[in-house]
N, C-alpha and C positions, 0 to 999 in steps of 0.2 A: 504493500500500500504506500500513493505515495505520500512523503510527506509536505508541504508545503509549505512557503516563507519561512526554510532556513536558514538562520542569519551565516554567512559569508567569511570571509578572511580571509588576508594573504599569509603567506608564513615563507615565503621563499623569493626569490629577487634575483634575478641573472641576467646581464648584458653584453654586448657586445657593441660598440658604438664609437665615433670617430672621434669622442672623449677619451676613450679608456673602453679597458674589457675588465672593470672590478667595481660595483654601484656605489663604494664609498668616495673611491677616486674619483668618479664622473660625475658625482654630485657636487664636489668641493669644487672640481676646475668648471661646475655649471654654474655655482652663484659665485664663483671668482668672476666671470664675466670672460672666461675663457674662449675660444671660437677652434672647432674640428676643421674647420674648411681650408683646404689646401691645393695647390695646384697637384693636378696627377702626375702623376711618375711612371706609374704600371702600365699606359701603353701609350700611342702616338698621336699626339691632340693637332698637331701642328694643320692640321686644316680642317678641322673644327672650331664651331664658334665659342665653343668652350671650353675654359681650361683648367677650371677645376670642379671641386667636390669636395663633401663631408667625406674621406675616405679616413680608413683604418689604418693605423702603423705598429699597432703593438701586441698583435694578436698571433698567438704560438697555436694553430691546430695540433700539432703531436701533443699535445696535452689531453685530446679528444679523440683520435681516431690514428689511430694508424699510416705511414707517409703513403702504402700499396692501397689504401682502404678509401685516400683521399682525392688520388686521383678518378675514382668514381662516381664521384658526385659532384655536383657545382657550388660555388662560394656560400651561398645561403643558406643551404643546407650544412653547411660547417657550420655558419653561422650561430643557425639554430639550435645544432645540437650540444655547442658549445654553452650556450646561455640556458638551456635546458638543465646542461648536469650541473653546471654553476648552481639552478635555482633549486634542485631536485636536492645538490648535498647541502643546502643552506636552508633550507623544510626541514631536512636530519626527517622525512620522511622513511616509515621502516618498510622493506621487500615484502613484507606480510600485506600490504594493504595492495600488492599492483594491480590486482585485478580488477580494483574498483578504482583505479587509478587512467581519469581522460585524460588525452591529448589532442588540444584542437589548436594550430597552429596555422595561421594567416600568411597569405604570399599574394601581393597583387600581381607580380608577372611570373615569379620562376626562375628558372636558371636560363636567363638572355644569354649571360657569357657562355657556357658551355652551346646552348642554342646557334650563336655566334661561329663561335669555333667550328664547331661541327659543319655548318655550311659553308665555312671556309676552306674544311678538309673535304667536304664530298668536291666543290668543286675543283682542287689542284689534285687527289686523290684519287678521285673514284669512290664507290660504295664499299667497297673491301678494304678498304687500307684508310679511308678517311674519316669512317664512322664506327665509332664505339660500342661492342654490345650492349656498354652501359651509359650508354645517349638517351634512350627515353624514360628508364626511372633518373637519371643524373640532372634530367630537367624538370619533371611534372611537378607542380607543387606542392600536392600531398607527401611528396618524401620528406619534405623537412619531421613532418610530425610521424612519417612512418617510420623514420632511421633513430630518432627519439626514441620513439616506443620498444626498437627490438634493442639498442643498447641500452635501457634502462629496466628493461622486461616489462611494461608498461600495458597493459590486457583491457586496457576500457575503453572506451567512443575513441574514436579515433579519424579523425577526418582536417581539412584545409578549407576554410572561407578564404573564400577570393571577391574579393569588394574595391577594389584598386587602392585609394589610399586609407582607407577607411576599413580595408581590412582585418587589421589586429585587435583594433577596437571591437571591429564585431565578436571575433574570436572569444575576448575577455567576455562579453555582456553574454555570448553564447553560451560559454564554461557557469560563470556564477549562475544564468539560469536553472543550468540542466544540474549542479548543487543545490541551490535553494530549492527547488522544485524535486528534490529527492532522486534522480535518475543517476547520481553518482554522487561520491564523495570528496572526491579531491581531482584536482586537473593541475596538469602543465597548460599553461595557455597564453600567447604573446603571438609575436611574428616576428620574419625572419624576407631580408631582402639584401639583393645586391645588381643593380643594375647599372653599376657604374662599369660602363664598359665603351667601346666602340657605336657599337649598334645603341644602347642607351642611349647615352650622349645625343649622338646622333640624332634618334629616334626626336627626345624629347624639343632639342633644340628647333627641329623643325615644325614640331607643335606652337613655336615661339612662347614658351613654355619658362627656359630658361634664363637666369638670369645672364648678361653677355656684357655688363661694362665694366666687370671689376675680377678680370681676369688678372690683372697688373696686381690686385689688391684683394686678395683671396678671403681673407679673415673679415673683410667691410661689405658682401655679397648680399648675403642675407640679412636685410632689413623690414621687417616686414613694419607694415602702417609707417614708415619713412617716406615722404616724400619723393625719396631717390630711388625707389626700389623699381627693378625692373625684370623680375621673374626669381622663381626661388633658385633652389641649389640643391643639387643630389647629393644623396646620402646615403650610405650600407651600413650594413650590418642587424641586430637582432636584442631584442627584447623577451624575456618571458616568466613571467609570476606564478607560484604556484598557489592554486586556491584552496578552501578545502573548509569544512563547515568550523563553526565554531564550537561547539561542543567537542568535534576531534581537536580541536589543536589544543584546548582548554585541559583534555584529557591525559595528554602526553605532554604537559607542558612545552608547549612550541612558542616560539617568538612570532609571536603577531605585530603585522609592523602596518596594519588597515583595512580598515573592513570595507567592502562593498556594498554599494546600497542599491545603486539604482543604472539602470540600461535604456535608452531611446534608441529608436534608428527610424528611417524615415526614406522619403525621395525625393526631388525636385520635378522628376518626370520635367526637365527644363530643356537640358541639354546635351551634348555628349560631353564635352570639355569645358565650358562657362559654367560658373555658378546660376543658379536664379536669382537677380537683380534684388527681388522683393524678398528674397532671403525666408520664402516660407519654410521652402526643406527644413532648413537648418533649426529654425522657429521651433517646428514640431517633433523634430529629434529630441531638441535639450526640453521641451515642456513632457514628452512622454518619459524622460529620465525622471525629470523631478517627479512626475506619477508614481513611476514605477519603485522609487527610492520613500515614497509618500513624506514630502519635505515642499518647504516652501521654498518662493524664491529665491527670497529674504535670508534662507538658513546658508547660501553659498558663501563665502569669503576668497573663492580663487579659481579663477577659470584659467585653463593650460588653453590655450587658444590652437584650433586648426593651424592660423597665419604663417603663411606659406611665404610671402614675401610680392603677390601677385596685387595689380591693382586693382581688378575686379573683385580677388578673394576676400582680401582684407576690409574691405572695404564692406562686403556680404556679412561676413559675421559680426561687423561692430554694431551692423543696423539689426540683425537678427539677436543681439543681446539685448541692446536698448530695449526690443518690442518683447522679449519674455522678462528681463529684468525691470522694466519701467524707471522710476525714480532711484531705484536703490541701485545701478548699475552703478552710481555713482561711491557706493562704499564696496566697489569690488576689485577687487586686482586681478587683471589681467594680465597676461603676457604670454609669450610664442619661444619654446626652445629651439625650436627650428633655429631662430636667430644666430645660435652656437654649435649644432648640429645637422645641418642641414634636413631637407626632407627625406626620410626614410622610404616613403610610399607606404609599402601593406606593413613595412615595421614600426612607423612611426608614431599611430596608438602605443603600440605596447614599450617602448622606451618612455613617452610621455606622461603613461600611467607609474608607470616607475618615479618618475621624475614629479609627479602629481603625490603619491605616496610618502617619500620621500620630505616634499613639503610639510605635509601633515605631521611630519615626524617631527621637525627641526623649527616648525611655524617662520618657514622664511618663504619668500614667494623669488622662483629663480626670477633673472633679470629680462630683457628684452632688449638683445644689445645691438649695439648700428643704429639705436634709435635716436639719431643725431639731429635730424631734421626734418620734427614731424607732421605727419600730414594733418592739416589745417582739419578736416573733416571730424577726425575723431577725437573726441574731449573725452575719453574716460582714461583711468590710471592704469596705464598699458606699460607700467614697471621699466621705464626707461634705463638701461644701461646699468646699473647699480641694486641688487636685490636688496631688498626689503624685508622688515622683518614684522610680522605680525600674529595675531590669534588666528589659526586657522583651524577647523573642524569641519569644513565638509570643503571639498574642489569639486571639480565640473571638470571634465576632459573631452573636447570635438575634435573628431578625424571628420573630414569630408573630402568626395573623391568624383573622377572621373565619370560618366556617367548618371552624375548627379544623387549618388549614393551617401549615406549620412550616416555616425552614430556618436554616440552619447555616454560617458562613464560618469558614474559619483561613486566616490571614494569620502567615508567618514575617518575623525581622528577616534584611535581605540586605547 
């Protein structure tokens, strides 16, 4: 039978991100007012419109997998399974419970790089010699959370939302559902991305997607609600929290570091790539959170904002807070970690929510940095450059994505 509205919580925390691969270190160099964003190195930009990214420098896979084991799978799926066993030994969850143990892992594209390569090898190659028998689990996106499961022995739901940027978020609001709603006990659940590549690049730049004037100036790129801003900035790597009821973590004395309240998600049914101007998607994402969380508006103190660095986006969510927050939008802090880590895509919920938790913990609200010169339009407290420090007990967390896809996290202080 099942059981219903059971209260939630995190007990485990693992990342990977162009901060750092350790949640304490990526938290200090994120209200330091630190920035990930660097020019690439890894492969050949020089006739491309852009020249850098949120990229990784200090991430050791043989720590996770094997060097024979890694060349079979693509960078996110490293990713993944890295911040997985990160958050799986920081739960100090025990092998007795794996059976009831999810894994719902979020990817909005997959393995592009290996994707990439691979059609680079059938066409100088051929099919015999250019293509890998481990090319189509090394790309699909369910293998982040399927190579999860079989190195950790992990035996419950097991599946990949794919919601473009807005995927990890689904992932998380997925997990705590199918926990509070009794269908499982505990979950690994975040996301994992890497499409900083050739074909990425590429790809997004000609969406005019990214940002293109501060290649000379890597760390000054991403500004989102900045005047200057003109397109965000990619970003790899992975995020993932482990959930699990609070009565088990209570039982086995576990470090709970935030409980989960509440989940929206929504659609614009607007566009493929713009936002909706009138910013209702977004409106009804963050109003069916506060339902589902059963809290007022009044009760938020910190919203991790979408803020991508775009001028349509930023622009989207500031009007879509005003209309759910009203007058009181004006005692909330806002701000975009993007600004220091670029956009993740389907991982950038779940490092956010991390980074959202993490708040709760410390009651400081990270900064919103390159916010040098801001856009005239938005008057609320978008934490300009310098973190702040205040009472915080509930945050508000927006992923919004392609296709006009939306969702919504609350995180309370525990």
């Amino acid at each position: 039978m099942l059981n219903s509205k059971r209260r939630v919580v995190v007990t485990g925390l693992g990342i990977v991100s162009p901060l750092g691969c350790d949640c304490n270190s990526v938290w200090h160099a994120l209200i330091s007012g630190r920035s990930g964003v660097r020019n690439i190195d890894k492969f050949d930009t020089s006739d491309l419109p852009v020249k850098i990214a949120g990229t990784i420098i200090d991430f050791n896979p043989d720590k996770y997998l094997e060097p024979k084991e890694q060349r079979k799978v693509d960078s996110f799926i490293l990713y993944a399974l890295a911040a997985a066993t990160d958050a799986y030994m920081d739960s100090k969850l025990d092998n007795s419970v794996s059976d009831n143990v999810s894994v719902i892992i979020g990817s909005g594209i997959g393995g592009l790089q290996r994707l990439y390569d691979t059609s680079i090898g059938l066409y100088n190659d051929g099919p015999r010699r250019g293509v890998s028998p481990f090319f189509i689990p090394s790309v699909i996106g369910n293998m982040a959370s399927g190579l999860v499961a079989i190195k950790l022995g992990l035996k419950g739901v097991n599946y990949c939302i794919t919601s473009a940027c807005a995927s990890s978020t689904h992932a998380i609001g997925e997990a705590f559902h199918k926990i509070r709603d009794g269908y499982c006990d505990y979950a690994l659940t975040g996301g994992a991305e890497d499409v900083v590549c050739r074909l990425g690049i590429a790809g997004f730049a000609a969406a005019k997607a990214l940002s293109t004037s501060y290649n000379d100036n890597p760390s000054k790129a991403s500004r989102p609600w900045d005047n200057d801003r003109d397109g965000f900035v990619m970003g790899q790597g992975a995020g993932i929290l482990v959930l699990e009821t609070h009565e088990s973590a209570i039982s086995r004395n576990a470090t709970i570091y935030g409980e989960i309240i509440g989940y929206g998600s929504s659609c614009d049914a607007y566009h493929m790539t713009s936002p909706d101007p009138s910013a209702r998607g977004a409106v009804i994402s963050m109003n069916n959170a506060l339902i589902d969380a059963n809290i007022s508006p009044n009760s938020i103190d910190y919203i991790n904002a979408h803020g991508t660095s775009t001028k349509l986006g930023d622009k989207m969510e500031i009007d879509a807070i005003k209309e759910v927050f009203g007058e009181y939008s004006n005692n909330i802090n806002v701000s975009s970690t993007k600004s220091a880590t670029g956009h993740l895509l389907g991982a950038a919920g779940a490092i956010e929510a991390i980074f959202s938790i993490k708040s709760l913990q410390d009651n400081v609200v990270p900064p919103t940095i390159n916010l040098d010169n801001p856009d005239g339009n938005f008057d609320l407290n978008l934490t300009p450059n310098i973190a702040q420090t205040r009472q915080i007990d509930y945050v508000m967390s927006n992923s919004f994505g392609f296709g006009g896809t939306n969702g919504t996290l609350i995180f309370k202080k525990y």
